[in-house]
N, C-alpha and C positions, 0 to 999 in steps of 0.2 A: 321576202315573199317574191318569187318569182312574176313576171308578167304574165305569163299561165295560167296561174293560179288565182291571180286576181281575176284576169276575162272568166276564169271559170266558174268562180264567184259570182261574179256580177252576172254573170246570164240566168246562174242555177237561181238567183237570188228572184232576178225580172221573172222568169217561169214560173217560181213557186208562188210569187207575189199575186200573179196574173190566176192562178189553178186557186189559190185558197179565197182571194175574193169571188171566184163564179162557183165557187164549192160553197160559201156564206150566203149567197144570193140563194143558190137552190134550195139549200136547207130552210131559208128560212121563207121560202113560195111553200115545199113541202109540210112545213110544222104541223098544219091544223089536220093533216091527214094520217098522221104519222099515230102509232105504229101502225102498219098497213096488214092487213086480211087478205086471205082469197079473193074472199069476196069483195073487198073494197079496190085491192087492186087489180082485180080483173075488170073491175068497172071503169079505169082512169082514162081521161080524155085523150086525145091524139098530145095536146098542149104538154098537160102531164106527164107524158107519158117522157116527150122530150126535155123536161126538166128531170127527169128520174135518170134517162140517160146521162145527160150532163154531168149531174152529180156520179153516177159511175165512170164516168171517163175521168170529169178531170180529178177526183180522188185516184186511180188507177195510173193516172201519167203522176200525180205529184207522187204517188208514194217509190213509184219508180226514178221518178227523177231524185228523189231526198235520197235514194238508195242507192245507184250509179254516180251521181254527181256530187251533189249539195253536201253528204254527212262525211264521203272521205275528203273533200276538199275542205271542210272545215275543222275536219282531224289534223289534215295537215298545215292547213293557218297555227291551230292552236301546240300541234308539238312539230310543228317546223321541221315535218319528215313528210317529204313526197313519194316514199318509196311506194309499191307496191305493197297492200296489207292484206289478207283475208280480211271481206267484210266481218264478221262474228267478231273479229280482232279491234276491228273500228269501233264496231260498235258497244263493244264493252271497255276500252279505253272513253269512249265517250260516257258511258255513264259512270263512270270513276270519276271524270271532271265535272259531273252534274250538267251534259248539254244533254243528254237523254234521261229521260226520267228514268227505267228500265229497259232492258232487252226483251225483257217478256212484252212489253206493251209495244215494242215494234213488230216484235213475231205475232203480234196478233193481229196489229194490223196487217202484215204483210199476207197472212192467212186469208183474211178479209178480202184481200186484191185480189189474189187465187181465186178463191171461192166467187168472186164477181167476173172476170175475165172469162172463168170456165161454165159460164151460164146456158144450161141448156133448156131448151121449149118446155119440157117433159120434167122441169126440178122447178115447177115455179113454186112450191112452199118452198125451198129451199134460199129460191131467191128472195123472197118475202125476206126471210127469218134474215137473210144476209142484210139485206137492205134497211131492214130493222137495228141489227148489230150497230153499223155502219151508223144511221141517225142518232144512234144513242150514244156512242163512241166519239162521232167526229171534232167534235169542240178537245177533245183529249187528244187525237190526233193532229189537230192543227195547234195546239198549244207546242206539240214537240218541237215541231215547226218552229215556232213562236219562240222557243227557247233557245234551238240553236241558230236562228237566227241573227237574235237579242246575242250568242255569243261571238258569233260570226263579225257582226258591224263592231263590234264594243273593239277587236283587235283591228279593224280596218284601218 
């Protein structure tokens, strides 16, 4: 393993560390409100409203960071190839070694990201129903995490 590849580990690893505990935190201030309505969430406080953001941000930067960073740097821990891959290549070599559950369950998150990033004033059922997805979802999305994580440290 190159000295590279470790610093780039250990950051991608502090980042995601940092994004999934204020993503647990959110979720779990959010819980008693959740699944959200027009009308419930059109009523949410200023307070809310910035725990709602939160949880879209740092879901948004970790899924981007697992997807730039963390998943090919852990590809290449695990088959000791730094080259350059298409992601789709990564990540279907990782669910072959069981560090992804599926690739479906990543493009769905990733969909997810999309659909939150491009949030317009004039789509708020849209955003509801997203944001809905998202709470119902995230414990599956942070386990992927969780797993390639657990596969990441186990070769460190």
């Amino acid at each position: 393993m190159t000295p590279e590849l470790l610093a780039t580990l250990q950051s991608a690893l502090g980042e995601n560390n940092s994004h999934a505990e204020k993503i647990r935190r959110a979720v779990q201030i959010l819980a008693p409100l959740v699944p959200f309505s027009v009308e419930t969430f059109s009523g949410l406080g200023d307070e809310t409203i910035m725990v709602v953001d939160q949880l879209i941000y740092r879901f948004t930067k970790m899924q981007d960071s697992l997807g730039t960073r963390f998943l090919p740097a852990v590809y290449a821990l695990l088959e000791d190839d730094d080259r350059p891959r298409p992601f789709l290549d990564i990540l279907n070599r990782l669910e072959q070694l069981r560090v992804v559950e599926d690739v479906a369950t990543w493009q769905f998150f990733r969909e997810l990201r999309n659909r939150l990033a491009h949030d317009y004033p004039e789509s708020v059922q849209q955003t509801i129903e997203t944001l809905n997805l998202l709470h119902s979802g995230i414990e599956r999305f942070l386990k992927l995490y969780e797993v390639a994580k657990a596969a990441c440290v186990s070769r460190l």
